[in-house]
N, C-alpha and C positions, 0 to 999 in steps of 0.2 A: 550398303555403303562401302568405298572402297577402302581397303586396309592397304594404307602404303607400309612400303617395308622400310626397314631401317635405312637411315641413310648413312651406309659406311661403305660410298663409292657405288651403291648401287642403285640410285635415282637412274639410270641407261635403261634399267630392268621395267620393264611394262607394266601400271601399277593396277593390279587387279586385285580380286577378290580371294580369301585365303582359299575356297573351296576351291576356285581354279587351278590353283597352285597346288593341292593336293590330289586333287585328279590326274594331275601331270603326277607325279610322283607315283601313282598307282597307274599309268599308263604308262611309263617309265619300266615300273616292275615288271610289269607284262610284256613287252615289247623284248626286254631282256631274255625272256624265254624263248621268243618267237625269231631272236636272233639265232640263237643258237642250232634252229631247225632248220630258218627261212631257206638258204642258201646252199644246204646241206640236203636237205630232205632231197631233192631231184636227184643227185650227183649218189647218194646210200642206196635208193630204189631202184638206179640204173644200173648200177655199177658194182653193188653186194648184193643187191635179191636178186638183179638177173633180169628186169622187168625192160622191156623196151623203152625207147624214148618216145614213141607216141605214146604207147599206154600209159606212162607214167602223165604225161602231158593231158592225153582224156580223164583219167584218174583227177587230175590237180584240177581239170573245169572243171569235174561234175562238181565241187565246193560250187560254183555257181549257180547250182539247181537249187538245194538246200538253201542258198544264200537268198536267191529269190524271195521264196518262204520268210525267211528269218527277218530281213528288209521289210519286207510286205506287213509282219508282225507286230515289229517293233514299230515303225511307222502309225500303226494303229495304237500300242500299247502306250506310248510317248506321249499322246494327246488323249488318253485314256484319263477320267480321275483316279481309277481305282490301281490301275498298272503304274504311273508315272514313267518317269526316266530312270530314278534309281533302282525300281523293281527291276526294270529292263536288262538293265546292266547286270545285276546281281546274277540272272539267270542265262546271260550270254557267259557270264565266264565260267558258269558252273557246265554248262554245256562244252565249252572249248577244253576245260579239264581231262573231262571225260574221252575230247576227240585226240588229246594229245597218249592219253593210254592207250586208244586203239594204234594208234601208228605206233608204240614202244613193242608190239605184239604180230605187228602187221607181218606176211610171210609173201603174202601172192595178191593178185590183182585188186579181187573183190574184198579182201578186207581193207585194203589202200582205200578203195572207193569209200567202201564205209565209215571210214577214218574222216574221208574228206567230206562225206557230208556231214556228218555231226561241225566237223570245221567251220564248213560254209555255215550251219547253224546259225552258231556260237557267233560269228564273227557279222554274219548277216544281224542279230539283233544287237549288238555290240554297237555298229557305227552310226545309227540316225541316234542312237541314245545318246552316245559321248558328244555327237556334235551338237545336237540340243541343248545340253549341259552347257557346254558352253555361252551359249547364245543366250539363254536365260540368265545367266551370271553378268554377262557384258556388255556394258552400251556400245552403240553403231559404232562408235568412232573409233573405238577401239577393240574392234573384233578380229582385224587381220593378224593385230600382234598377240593376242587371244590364242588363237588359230594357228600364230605361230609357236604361240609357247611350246602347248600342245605336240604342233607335229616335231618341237624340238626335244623334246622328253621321248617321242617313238624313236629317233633317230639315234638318238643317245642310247636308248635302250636299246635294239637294234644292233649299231656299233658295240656295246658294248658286247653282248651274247654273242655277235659274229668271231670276235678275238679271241671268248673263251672257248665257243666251239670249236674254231679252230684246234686252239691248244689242245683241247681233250681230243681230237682226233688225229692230231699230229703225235700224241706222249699214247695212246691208248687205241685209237682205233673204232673208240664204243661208238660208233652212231647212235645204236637205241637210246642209249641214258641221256642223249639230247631229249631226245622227246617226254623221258621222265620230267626233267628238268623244265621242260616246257611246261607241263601239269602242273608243277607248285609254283610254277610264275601267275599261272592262272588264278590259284588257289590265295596268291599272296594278293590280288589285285580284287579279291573277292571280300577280303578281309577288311582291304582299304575302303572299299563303297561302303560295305556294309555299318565298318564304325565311323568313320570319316564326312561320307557324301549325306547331304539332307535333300529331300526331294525339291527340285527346283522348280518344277511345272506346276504353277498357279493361277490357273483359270481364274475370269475376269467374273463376278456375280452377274455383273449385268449383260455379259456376254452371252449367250448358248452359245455352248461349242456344237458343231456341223454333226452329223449322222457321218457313219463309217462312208460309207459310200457314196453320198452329197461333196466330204472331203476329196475322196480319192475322184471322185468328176469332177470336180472345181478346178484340182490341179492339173489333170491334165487335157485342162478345156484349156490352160494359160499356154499362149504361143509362144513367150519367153522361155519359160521354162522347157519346152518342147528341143526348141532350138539349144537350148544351152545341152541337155540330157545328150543327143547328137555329137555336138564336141567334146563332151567329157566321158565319152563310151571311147572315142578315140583316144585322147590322155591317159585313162585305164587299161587302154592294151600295150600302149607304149610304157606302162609303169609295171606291167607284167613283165616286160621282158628282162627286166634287173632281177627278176625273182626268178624265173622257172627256166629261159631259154640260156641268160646268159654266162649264167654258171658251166652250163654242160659244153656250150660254144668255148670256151675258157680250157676247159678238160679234154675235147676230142676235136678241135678241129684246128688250136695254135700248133703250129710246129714253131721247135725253137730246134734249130739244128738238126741232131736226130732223133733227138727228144719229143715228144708226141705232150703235148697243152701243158699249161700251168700245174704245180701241186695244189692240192690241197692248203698248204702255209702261203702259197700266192695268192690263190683266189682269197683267202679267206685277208690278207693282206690288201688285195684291190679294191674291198668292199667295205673291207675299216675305213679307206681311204675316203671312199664316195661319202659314207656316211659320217664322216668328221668333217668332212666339205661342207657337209649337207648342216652338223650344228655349227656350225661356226656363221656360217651364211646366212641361218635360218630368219632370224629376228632382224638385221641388217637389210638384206633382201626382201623383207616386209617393211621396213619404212621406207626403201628406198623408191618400192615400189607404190608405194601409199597417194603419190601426186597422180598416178596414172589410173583409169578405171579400172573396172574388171576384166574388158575383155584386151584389154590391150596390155594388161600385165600377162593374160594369158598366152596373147600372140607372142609374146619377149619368149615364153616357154616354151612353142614352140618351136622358133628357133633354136632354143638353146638345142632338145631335141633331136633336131634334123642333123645338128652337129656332131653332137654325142654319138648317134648311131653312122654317122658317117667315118669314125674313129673306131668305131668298136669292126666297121667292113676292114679297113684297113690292119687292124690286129689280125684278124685273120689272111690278109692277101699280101701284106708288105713279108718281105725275103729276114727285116732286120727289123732290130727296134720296137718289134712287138709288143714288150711292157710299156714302155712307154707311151707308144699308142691306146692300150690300155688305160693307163694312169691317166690320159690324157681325156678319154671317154669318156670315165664312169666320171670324173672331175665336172666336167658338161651335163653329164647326167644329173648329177649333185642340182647344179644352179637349174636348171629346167625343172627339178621337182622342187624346189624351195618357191621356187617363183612361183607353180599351179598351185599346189593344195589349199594356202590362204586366201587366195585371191577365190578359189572357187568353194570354197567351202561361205565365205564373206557373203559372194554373189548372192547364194542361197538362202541365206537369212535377209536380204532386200527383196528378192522377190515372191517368200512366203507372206502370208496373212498370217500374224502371232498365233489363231486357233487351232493354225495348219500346219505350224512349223514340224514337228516332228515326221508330218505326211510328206512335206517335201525335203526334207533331210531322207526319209524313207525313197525317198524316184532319187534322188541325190547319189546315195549307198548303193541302189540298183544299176548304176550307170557302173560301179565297181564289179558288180556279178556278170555284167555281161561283158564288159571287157575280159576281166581274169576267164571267164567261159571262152573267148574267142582267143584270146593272147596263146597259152598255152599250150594248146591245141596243134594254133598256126605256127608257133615256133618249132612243136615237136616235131611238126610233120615237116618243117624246112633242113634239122637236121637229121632228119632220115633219108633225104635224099642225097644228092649227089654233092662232091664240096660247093663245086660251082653255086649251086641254088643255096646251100647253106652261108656262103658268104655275101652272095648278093642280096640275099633275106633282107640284111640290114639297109643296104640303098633304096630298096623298095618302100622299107618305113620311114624313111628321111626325106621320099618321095614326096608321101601321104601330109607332111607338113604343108604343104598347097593347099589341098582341102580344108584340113584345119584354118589356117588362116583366114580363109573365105569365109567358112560357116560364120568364126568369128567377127571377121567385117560387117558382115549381115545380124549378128546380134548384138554389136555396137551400137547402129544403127537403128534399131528396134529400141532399144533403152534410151536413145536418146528422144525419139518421138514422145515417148510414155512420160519423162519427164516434163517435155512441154505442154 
């Protein structure tokens, strides 16, 4: 039953479930941590270990190998009686804990690496579980503002740990103690499942739920789903480049005068920015988008998208006016990721079967591993080349919003038939 909240002006707020609302709050927590690194970790490993920009960028995919795994796990674990959801979760954060100590210790390549798989773990069983949670708490109608609550507690948190890291790095210097600090984010959102969250996955008596491997051939016998997995590997690389390319593009490749990129108190300023965009917008840009279907809220994303990275080419080629071309970017960037994650996280619970949900939140999650694997990668190796290629990186991705579209129009089109 839903527990509305009090009404002292806040009937606007999306009336869910209290659980919901406390998951936010413990993904809040955790997010908080993950700020304080997200932004940071590429710009400390390049720039204080010593470590290249590609290898830091190979380092940051292989999280996609591990994540594979963890995806794949959880997926199974989530539709499990005996694992559930909140098992899931409990032991994604206890694992991400553990990945944030290795990187407080990290020195040289391969302990990076090892850092980032435990990451990708952690974080691989982490997202089909949380999105489930969800889904089980919420009916259809209101799952986008669900979904947004949700991605509005990451971004909050987020924002918030990107301001304080900054600080601590602008008053101190400490890079590592981000990554402490990341650990008891973990450890506090550990806390929250464990006393807070009740398990929400309950299997139908009269149901059988599917054989391991009956589910995972079911799912990806569905052509919808096929299709969508395709566009949103594409969205996952374009969501990688806010995290791992476009900090360092920020650092080594603005000139402002004679001055050589952004501080540390800019970036860490331009990315408060994006992400206070991003909650202000967040729950807004879900009703707004609420009359339109899934794929066509998607396509509005990808435009926004091709804009964003068309501003962020310009930061780096214009003579003047650089930050604001920045501010102007990540601003864009903001409304393009409000607009995808609801809308596509929504989709996903329409075209699961209730037994399966978790198996396809798990190909869902996966479409996150192989982007962050290819995003990375292809950013590091664009700013290790020449400026030319480094700047034009971003036109080439603003390109690639063609394709998306397309794929899109053709899964429009497909849902529409299935309906009739």
């Amino acid at each position: 039953m839903v527990n509305p909240l009090p009404k002292l002006k806040l009937s606007w707020l999306p009336q869910l479930k209290s659980q919901v609302w406390i998951l936010a709050v413990g993904r809040l927590l955790s997010e908080t941590g993950s700020g304080f690194t997200l932004f940071y970790a590429p710009i400390f490993f390049v720039n204080k270990v010593g470590l290249s920009a590609t290898s830091v960028g190979i380092a940051l995919g292989s999280a996609s190998i591990s994540g594979v795994l963890g995806r794949v796990l959880s997926g199974s674990f989530c539709d499990s009686k005996f694992w559930g959801r909140r098992r899931t979760l409990l032991l994604s954060a206890a694992v991400a804990a553990i990945a944030s100590i290795v990187f407080a210790t990290t020195s040289n390549f391969t302990t990076l690496v090892i850092g980032n798989l435990l990451m990708g773990l952690g974080q691989g069983l982490y997202w089909p579980a949380t999105e489930a949670v969800v889904a089980d708490l919420t009916p259809t109608e209101l799952r986008r503002e669900a979904y947004a609550l949700t991605r509005l507690a990451d971004n909050s948190g987020l924002g918030l740990g990107i301001v304080l890291g900054g600080v601590l790095i602008g008053t101190t210097g400490a890079y590592r103690a981000l990554f402490v600090i990341d650990a008891i984010s973990f450890v506090l959102f550990f806390g929250v499942v464990y006393a807070a969250i009740a398990e929400t996955y309950r299997p139908a008596a009269k149901h059988r739920s599917p054989s391991l491997l009956k589910s995972w051939a079911t799912a990806l016998r569905d052509r919808r789903l096929l299709i969508y997995v395709l566009v949103n590997i594409i969205f996952t690389i374009y969501v990688s480049q806010l995290e791992s390319t476009m900090p360092l593009f920020f650092t080594n490749f603005v000139s402002i005068g004679a001055a050589k990129g952004f501080s540390a108190t800019t970036i860490s300023a331009l990315f408060a920015w994006q992400l206070a965009l991003s909650i202000i917008c967040q729950l807004p840009a879900a009703r707004a988008l609420k009359r339109f279907s899934h794929p066509q809220a998607l396509t509005f994303s990808s435009l926004m998208w091709a804009a964003g990275f068309c501003c962020i080419w310009a930061t780096g080629t214009s003579p003047s006016g650089q930050l604001l071309w920045a501010i102007l970017g990540l601003g864009i960037s903001a409304l393009a990721t409000v607009s995808y994650t609801p809308s596509a996280s929504s989709l996903v619970t329409e075209l699961a079967p209730e037994p399966q949900l978790g198996v396809y939140f798990s190909i869902n999650s996966l479409c996150w591993a192989i982007g962050y694997f290819i995003g990375p990668p292809l950013g590091g190796w664009a700013l290790d080349q020449s400026r030319t290629v480094a700047d034009t990186f971003w036109l080439g991705l603003a390109s690639s919003v063609v394709v998306t579209i397309a794929i899109l129009q053709y899964l429009e089109r497909m849902l529409r038939v299935r309906k009739k």
